[in-house]
N, C-alpha and C positions, 0 to 999 in steps of 0.2 A: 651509562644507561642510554639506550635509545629512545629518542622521543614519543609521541605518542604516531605522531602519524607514521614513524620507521618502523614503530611495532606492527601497528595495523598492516604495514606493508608486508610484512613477515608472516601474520596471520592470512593475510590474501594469496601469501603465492606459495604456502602449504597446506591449502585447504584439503586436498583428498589424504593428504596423510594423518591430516587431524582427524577428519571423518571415519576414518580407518579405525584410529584407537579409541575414540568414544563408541563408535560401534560395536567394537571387541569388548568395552566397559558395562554398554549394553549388554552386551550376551554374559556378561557375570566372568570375563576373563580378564589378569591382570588386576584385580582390583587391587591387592596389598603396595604395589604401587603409590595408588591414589588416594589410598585411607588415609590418609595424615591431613590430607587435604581435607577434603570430604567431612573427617571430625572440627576443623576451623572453621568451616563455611557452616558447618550442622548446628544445630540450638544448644547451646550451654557444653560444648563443645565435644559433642557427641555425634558420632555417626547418623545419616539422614535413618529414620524408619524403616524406608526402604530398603537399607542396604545390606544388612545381613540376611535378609531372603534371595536378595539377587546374587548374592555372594553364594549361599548355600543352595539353589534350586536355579539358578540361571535364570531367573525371572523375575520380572515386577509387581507389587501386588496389583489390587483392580486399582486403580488411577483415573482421577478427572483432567481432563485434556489440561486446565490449570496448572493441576501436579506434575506433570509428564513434564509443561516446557521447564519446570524447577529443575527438573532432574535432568535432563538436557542441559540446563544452563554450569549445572553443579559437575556435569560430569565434563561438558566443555573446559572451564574453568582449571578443574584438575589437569586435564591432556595438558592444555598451553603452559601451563604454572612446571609441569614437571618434565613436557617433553618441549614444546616447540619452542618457548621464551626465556627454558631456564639460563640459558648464557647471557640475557638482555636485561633481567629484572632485579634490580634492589629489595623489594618491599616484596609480601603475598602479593596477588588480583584480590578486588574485592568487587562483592556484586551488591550493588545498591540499586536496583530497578524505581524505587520512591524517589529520587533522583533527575528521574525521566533518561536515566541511559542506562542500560546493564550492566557494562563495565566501563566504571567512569577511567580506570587508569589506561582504558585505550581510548577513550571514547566509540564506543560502539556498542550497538542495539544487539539483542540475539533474538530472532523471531523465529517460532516453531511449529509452523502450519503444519495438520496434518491434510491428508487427501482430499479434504472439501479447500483446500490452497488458503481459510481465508485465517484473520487472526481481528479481535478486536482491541484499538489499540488509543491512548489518550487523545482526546481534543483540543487543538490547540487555535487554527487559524484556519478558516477555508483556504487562503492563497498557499495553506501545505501540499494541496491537491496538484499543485504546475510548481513549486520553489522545492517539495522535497522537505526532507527532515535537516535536522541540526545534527545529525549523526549519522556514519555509515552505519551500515547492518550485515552482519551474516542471516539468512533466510535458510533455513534446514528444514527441509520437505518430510514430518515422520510418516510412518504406515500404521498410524496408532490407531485409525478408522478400522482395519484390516484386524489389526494385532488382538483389537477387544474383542471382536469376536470368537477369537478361538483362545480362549482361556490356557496355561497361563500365560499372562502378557511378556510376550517377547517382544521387545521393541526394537525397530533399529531406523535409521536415519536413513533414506532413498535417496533424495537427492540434496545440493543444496550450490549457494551462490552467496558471492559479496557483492553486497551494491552497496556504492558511494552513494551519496547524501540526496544528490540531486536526481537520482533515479528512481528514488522511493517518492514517486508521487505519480500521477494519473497519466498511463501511456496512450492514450485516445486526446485527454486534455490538449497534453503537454502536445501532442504532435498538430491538432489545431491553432493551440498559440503560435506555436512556429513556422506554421505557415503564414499568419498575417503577421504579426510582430513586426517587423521590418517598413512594409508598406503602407501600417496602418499608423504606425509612431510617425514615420515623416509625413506624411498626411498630415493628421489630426491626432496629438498626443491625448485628447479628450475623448476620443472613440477606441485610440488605443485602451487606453482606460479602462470604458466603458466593458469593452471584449475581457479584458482580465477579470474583470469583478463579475460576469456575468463568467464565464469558464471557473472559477473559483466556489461558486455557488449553486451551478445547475443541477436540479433534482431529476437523475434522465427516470425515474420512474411519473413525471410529471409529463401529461402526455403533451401539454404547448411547449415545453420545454425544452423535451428530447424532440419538434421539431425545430424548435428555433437555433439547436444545436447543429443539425443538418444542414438550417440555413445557412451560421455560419461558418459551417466547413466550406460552403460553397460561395464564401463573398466574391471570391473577384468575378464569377460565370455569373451575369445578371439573365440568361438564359435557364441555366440549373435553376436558381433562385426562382424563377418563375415557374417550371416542371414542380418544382418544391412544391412550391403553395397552392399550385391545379391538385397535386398527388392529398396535400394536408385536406384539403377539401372534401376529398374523396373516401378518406380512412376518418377524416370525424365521423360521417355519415354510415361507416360500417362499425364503426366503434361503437356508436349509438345500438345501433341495430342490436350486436351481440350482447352489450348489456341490458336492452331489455329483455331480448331471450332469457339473460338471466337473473332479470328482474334487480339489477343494480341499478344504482345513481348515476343518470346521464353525465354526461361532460354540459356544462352549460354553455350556450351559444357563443358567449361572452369569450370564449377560448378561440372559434376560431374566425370571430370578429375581429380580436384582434392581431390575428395574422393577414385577413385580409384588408384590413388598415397599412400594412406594406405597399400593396399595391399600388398606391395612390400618392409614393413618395419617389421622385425621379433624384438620382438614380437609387435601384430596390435596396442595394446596401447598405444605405442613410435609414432608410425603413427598417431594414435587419437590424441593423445597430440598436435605434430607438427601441424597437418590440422588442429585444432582449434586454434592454434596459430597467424598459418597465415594467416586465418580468419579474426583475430584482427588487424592482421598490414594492411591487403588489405582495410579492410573498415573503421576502426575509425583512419588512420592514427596517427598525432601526440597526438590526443585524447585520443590513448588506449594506456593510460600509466598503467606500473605498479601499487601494489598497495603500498603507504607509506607504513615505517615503522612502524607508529600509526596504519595505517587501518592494515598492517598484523599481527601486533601482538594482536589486536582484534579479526581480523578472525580466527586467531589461540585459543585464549580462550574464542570465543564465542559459544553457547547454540543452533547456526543455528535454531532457534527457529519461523522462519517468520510463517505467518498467514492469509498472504492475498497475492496477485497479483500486480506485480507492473510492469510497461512498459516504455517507455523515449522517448521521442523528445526535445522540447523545455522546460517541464516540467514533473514532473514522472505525471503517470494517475495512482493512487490505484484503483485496482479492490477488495473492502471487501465483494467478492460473495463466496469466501472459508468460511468466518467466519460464514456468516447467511445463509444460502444456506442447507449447511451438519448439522446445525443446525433443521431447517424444514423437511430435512427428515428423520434426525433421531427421531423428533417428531412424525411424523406419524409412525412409525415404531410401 
């Protein structure tokens, strides 16, 4: 038997053809196939709900986006198990998602965004947002947005991609750290620091935040950095404006006092560092802890490699509209 990672590898470099017969399983063809499967994975070892109507009528009943990535996951599951792995595998797949991986005998995630790209997904560590997940993932784009509206649900699978581990995390972040990373660790491994845990935890719907973000895309130009904070000065002041128009809650002054407390620190990027710092301690209190030892010495010999969007509250929300988005238009091109 091949290992886990020789499998995965097997799964990555037949992905359109695996796409191909889940999508045909979609349309309600071949299933007797897959039945066998399908009844092990199904509850008390019975075929899902689902599948004698899509067997008999080509179609899905009405489904919550929930159900949908189930049945994606159950119909993937069968493909691999009977067509792609079967020369590789001892044992069924089994899919254990309470686990925190969908299939633990590959280790690999299966995400199933439909046309709004996004998915919401466990909480674990802001530093997931620049290190990436503990597992690769297949990313399968459905048209389930499209499909519900015209009753009955045909589903099928548009696009889709493998990312390894370190690319499921924040492609804006991730490409910031690595621009300082380098210069800012042989410098000051304390400012390094300071940059990760602040890029780990920035709220860009925060509007001092999402500038102190710009600031430090622009550390090493201590000119930029100064355009920056004529410009912050200038959008507090229309920010204001438009929310009284709309009769909302000012930004307090307090926000862009202290970006112009930058000012008055030679050189500006000692100042950028500090105002993003205390950034972190003002709003995630005891929350915006450092990062471990394990996470920085990942962050330090990772690939900063992310690939898609990622945001936080109670759960991250992946936004995978970077992946299939610049994909379409560079198709039309």
């Amino acid at each position: 038997m091949l290992n886990k990672d020789k499998l995965r590898e097997v799964v990555g470099n037949n992905l359109d053809s695996i796409m191909q017969k889940v999508n045909s399983a979609l349309r309600g063809e071949d299933l007797e196939n897959i039945e066998p499967i399908l009844k092990r994975l199904g509850k008390g070892g019975q075929v899902p709900h689902w599948f004698n109507g899509l067997k008999m009528t080509k179609a899905l009943p009405n489904l919550d986006g929930k159900t949908i990535g189930s049945v994606v996951e159950m119909l993937l599951v069968s493909v691999l198990e009977i067509y792609t792995l079967k020369d590789f595998l001892t044992q069924p797949l089994k899919m254990n998602p309470a686990r925190g991986v969908d299939l633990p005998d590959l280790d690999l995630g299966i995400k199933s965004p439909s046309e709004n790209y996004c998915t919401s997904e466990p909480f674990f560590s802001a530093y997931e947002r620049l290190l990436g997940s503990e597992y690769d993932a297949l990313v399968l784009l459905t048209d389930y947005q499209t499909a519900k509206k015209h009753p009955p649900l045909r589903l099928q699978i548009i696009r889709w991609r493998y990312l390894k581990k370190t690319q499921i995390a924040d492609a804006n972040l991730c490409r910031i750290a690595l621009k300082h990373r380098a210069s800012l660790n042989i410098e000051n491994t304390a400012w390094a620091q300071k940059i990760c845990r602040f890029l780990a935890f920035v709220n860009q719907s925060d509007w001092r935040a999402k500038k102190l973000l710009t600031l430090i895309d622009s550390l090493g130009d201590e000119k930029q950095i100064g355009r920056i904070l004529i410009d912050a000065k200038k959008n507090f002041i229309k920010t204001n404006i438009e929310k009284t128009k709309q009769d909302k809650p000012l930004l307090p002054d307090s926000e862009i006092e202290a970006l112009n407390r930058i000012k008055i620190i030679t050189p500006l990027r000692f100042g950028v560092i500090d105002a993003a710092d205390n950034w972190v301690i003002e709003t995630q209190k005891e929350a915006g802890r450092f990062p471990s030892e394990n996470e920085w010495n990942r962050f330090t010999s990772s690939p900063l490699d992310g690939e898609i969007g990622m945001s936080f509250a109670l759960q991250w929300r992946y936004n995978f509209g970077k992946l299939f988005v610049a994909e379409e238009e560079n198709a039309e091109e």
